[in-house]
N, C-alpha and C positions, 0 to 999 in steps of 0.2 A: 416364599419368594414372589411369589405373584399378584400377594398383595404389594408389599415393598415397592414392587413395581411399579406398581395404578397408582399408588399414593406419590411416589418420586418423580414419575413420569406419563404425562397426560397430554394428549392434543393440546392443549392449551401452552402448552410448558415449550414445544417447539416450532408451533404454527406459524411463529414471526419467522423461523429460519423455511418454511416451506411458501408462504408467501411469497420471501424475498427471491426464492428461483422460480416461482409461480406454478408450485409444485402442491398437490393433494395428495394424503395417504388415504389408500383406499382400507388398508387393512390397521384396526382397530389397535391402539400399544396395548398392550396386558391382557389381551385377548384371548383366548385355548389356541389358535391356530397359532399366532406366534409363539408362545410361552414353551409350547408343544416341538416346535423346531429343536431338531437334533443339533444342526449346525445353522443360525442365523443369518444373513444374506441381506445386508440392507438392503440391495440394487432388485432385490427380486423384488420388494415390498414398496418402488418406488414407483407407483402408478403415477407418472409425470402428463399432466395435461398438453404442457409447453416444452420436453427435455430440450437440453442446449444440443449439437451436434460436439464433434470433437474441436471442428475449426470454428467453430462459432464462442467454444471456451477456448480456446487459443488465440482466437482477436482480442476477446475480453483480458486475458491474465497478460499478454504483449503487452496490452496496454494500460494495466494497472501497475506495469514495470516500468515500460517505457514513458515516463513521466517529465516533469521538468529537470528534474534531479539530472538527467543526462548532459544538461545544458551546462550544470555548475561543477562538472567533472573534469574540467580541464583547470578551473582555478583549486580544487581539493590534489589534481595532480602536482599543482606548483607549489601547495604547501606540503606536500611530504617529498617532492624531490621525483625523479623520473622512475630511478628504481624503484623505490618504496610505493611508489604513485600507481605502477603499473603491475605489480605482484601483489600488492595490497588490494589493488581494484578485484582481480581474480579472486583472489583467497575471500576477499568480503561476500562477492558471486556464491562462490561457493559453499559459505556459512549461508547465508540468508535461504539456499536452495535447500540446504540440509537441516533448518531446523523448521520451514513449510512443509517439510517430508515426516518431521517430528508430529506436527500438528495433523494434518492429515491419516498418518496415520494412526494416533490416538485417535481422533477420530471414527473411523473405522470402525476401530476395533473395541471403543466403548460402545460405540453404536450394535455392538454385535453380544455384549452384555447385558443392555438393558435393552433391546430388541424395539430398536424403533427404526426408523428406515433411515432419516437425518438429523445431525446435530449443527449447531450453530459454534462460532468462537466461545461464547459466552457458557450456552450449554455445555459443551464440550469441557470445559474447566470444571463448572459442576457437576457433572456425573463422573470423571473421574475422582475427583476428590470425595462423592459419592458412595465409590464404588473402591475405594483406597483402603487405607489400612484403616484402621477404628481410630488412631489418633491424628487423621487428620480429616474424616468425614463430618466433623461442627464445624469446617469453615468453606466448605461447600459454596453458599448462600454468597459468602466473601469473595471467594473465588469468582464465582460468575460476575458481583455486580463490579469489581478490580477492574476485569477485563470487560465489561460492558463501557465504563465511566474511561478506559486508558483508548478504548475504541473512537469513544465520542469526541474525548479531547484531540487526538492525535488526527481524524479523519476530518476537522473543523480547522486545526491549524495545518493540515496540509494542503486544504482547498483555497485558505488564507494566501498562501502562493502559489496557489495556481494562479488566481486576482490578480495577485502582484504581477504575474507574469506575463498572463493574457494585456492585459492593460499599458506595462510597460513597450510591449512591442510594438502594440498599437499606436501610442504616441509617439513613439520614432518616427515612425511613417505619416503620420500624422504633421507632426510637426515640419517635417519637412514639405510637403506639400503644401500644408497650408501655415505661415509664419508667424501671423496673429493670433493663433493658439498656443507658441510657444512659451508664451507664462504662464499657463493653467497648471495647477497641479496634478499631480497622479491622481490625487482623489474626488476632481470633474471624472476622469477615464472611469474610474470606478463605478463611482454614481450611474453614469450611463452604463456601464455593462449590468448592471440590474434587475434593469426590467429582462432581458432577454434569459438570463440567468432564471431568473423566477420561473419565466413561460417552459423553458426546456425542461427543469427538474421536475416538474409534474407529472413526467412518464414515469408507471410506479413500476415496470416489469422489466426484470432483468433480459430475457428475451426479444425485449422491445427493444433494447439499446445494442446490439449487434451490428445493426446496420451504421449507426454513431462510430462503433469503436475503428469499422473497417474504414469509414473514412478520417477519423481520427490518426492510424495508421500511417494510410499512405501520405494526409497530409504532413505526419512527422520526420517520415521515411524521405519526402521529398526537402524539406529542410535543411535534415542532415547530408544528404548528398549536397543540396548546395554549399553551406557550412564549410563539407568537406573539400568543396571545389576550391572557396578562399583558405582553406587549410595548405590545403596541398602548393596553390599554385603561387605559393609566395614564402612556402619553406625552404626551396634553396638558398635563398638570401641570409638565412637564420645559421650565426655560428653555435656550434655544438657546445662550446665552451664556455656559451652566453647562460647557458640552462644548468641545474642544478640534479647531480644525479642522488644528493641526498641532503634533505634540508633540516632546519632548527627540528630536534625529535620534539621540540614542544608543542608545535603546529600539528604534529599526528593526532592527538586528538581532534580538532579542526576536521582534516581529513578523513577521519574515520566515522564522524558523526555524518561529514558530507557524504559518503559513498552508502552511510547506510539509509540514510533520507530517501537517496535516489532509486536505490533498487526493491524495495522493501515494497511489498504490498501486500502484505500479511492479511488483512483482514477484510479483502475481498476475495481472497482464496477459497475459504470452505461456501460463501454464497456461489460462486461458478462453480466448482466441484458436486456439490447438493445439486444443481441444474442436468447433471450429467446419471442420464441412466443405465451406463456401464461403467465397469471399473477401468477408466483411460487416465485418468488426473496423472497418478504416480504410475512408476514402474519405467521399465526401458523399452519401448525413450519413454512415450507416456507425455503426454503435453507439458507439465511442469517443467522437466528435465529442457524437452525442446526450446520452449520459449526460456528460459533462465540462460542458457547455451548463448540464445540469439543474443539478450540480453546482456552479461556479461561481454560480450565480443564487441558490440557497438559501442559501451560502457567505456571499456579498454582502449578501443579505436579514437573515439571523441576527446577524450581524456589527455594520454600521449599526444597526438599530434594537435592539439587544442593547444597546451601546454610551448611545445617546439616552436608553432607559428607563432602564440600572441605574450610569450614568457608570463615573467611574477607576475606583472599587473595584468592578467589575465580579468575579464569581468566575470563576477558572479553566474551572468545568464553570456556564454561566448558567442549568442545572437548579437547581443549588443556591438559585439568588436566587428562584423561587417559593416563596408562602409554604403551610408544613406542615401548616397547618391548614385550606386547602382541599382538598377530595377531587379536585378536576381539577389540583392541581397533582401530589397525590400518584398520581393515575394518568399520569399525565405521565413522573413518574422511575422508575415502574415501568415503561413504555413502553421507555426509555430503556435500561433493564437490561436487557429483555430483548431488545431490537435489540442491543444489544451482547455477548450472550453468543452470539447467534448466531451476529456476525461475527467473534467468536474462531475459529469453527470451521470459519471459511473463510480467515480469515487463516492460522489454524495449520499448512493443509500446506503452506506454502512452509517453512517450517523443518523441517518430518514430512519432507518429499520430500527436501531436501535431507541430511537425516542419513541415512533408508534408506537413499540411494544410496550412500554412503561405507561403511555396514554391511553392507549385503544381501550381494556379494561373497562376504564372509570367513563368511557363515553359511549353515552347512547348509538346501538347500531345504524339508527336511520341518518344519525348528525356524521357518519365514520367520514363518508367523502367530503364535505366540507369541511370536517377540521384535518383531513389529510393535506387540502389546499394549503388552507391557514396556518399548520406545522410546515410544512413543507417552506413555503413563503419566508414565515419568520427566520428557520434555518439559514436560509440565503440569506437574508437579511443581516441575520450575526455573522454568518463567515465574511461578508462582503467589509462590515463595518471592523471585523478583526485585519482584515487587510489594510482598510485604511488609515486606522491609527498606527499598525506598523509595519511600512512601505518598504524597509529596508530590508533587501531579499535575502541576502551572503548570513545574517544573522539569525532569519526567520528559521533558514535550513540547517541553521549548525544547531540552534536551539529544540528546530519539533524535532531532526534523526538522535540529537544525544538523547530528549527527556523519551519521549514519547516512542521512536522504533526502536531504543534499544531497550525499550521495557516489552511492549509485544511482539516483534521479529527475533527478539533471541533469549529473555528471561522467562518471558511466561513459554514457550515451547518448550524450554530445557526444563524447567520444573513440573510441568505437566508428564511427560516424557520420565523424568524420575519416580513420581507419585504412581503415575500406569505400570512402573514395572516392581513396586512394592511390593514386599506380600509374604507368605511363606513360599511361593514359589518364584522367589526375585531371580530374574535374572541376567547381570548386567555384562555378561561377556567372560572373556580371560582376564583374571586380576583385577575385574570391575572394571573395564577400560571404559565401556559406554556410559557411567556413573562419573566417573575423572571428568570423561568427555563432556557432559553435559555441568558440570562442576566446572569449568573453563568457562565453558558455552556464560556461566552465569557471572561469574567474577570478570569476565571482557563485560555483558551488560553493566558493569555497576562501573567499569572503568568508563565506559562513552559516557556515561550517566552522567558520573561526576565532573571528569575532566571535560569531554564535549559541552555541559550545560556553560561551566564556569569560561570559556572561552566566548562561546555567545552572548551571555551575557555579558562581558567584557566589552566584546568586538559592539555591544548597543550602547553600553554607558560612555564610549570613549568614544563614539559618535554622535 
């Protein structure tokens, strides 16, 4: 067994994931003293240089939730209808909570198998399939780099619109103040946001961006309150009868790739959980539960009365639908931008960690900080230019939540989650319920997959 071990599992093998929360393991993997543990304990083995606090991972995962997606939740409520809009929001809250709870605590709990202190998304797939039955231990290797390559795409074209979105509000405001800019395209905005983009991702420590997210936060938090203020104060005027309490079922796809865009942030979960030197992530309440709570409620909030005040033709971003010519609207989308420039630069190391890893290797230790730079750089670089060629935001989001979160937020959990509980000691509940369950869990991923892609893609060729 303790060979097995050394050879499957080495400092090297999860370094990238203790980097990313600026975490050292003081104690050795496959060592006598771990090997030797009765009962394993990642948290005990987590000699954290930097640990996060509990609210300092609760800024962070608010805000890996609270994203733009919040924004296009009022026009996903008008494509499925008020009912549907507003129970489907919840029910989505509530899948996306419960299969981060899957991941996590696979996590754990492989962690407590092959006795190392932390696993990454990526590790975490291969060491269960690892440590699985015999016939599915040769795709290991598969499993990691699925979920490494589904990480990179998905965490590139979501930052894609955050660009869009940042940039879009800016030129509202923009253009109205100053008039002679108003035939620039989106993709001057872009341009300029670049360089600033470049300078900020440079910060390589998750610990280091805390103080980012809390104002990333409140500038969101103020937003929406404004948001909410033209929500509210122009709803009486709105007939009941004008609003749809159940729309064409063909748009539910639409909808349900939209809400899953928005609340999903999957795979900066186990990087803030790894930062954490007690076990707070899961459990009741447990940070995850809290912020997901917060999260679905605002989701739900935004969503409904978004919908009421501004009906079908609701915009994509319902910043937009304030008017330009109040100064609380326009500090509102200035809010907006700059909560979202921030969470670029928390969303961006999952895709930063992920390519170090693959590079770091093949390059000279003395050269590692300047080509951190020059990765780092070129990243922004691609996501910036993936923005600009496609500007069009309603399509960008129905496209990355169908292909990309309903592949990592709900299929790779629920088959990770089946494969951990394989075995001669399977065990999936009464009548296999948790086995059904997760069996759902995957056949809905392959329903956004399919039906949500071929909608986006629709909603771009027909524009």
């Amino acid at each position: 067994m303790k060979k097995k071990l050394s050879s499957t599992y080495t400092v090297t093998n999860f370094s990238s994931t203790t980097k990313l929360a600026d975490n050292v393991s003081q104690v050795p993997v496959g060592s006598i003293e771990t090997i030797c543990d009765k009962v394993y304990n990642p948290y005990e083995h987590r000699n954290l240089q930097h640990p996060n606090t509990f609210s300092g991972a609760l800024m962070h995962l608010l805000k890996s939730s609270l994203g733009t997606g919040i924004l296009a939740i009022p026009s996903a409520v008008a494509a499925a209808g008020i009912v549907v809009g507003v129970v489907g929001t919840v029910l989505t809250g509530i899948l996306c909570t419960h299969t981060i709870h899957l991941l996590i605590y696979a996590s754990q709990e492989i962690c407590k198998k092959a006795k190392v202190p932390m696993l990454g998304f990526g590790e975490t797939a291969h060491a269960v399939f690892k440590h699985g039955p015999k016939g599915v231990q040769p795709f290991a290797n598969f499993a990691k780099n699925f979920v490494d390559i589904s990480l990179l795409l998905t965490y590139c074209a979501g930052n894609a619109v955050y660009v869009v979105f940042i940039t879009g509000n800016i030129q509202d405001v923009v253009n109205y103040h100053q008039e002679f800019v108003a035939d620039w395209p989106l993709q001057y905005y872009i341009l300029m946001l670049l360089v600033p983009l470049v300078i900020c991702c440079q910060i390589r420590q998750l610990k280091q961006l805390v103080p980012f997210s809390i104002i990333a936060n409140v500038t969101m938090v103020t937003a929406f309150l404004i948001t909410l203020y033209y929500m509210f104060s122009g709803i009486g005027e709105v007939k009941i009868e004008d609003r749809k309490l159940f729309n064409d079922i063909s748009l539910f796809p639409l909808f349900f790739s939209t809400v899953l865009f928005a609340m999903e942030g999957i795979g900066t979960m186990l990087p803030i959980e790894n930062s954490l030197s007690k076990p707070q992530f899961i459990g009741c309440p447990g940070i995850l539960n809290i912020a997901m709570s917060c999260v679905v409620t605002l989701y739900t909030v935004i969503g409904l009365f978004g919908y009421l005040r501004f009906g079908d033709k609701v915009n994509a971003n319902v910043i937009e639908e304030l008017p330009n010519t109040d100064i609380a609207a326009q500090v509102a989308k200035m809010c907006v931008a700059t909560a979202v420039f921030f969470t670029f630069m928390l969303q961006f190391y999952v895709p930063c960690e992920i390519t170090w890893r693959k590079l770091s290797p093949k390059i000279p230790k003395n050269y590692h900080n300047i080509s951190q730079i020059v990765m780092r750089t070129l990243l922004v670089v691609f996501i910036t230019a993936l923005a600009a060629a496609v500007p069009k935001l309603d399509a960008i989001i129905g496209l990355v939540g169908s292909i990309c979160f309903s592949t990592l937020g709900l299929f790779i959990p629920a088959v990770i989650d089946i494969i951990l509980n394989l075995g001669e000691n399977a065990d999936f509940g009464f009548m296999k319920w948790r086995l059904l369950k997760n069996i759902f869990i995957v056949i809905l991923s392959w329903f956004a997959l399919v039906s949500g892609s071929y909608y986006a893609i629709k909603g771009l060729i027909e524009d």
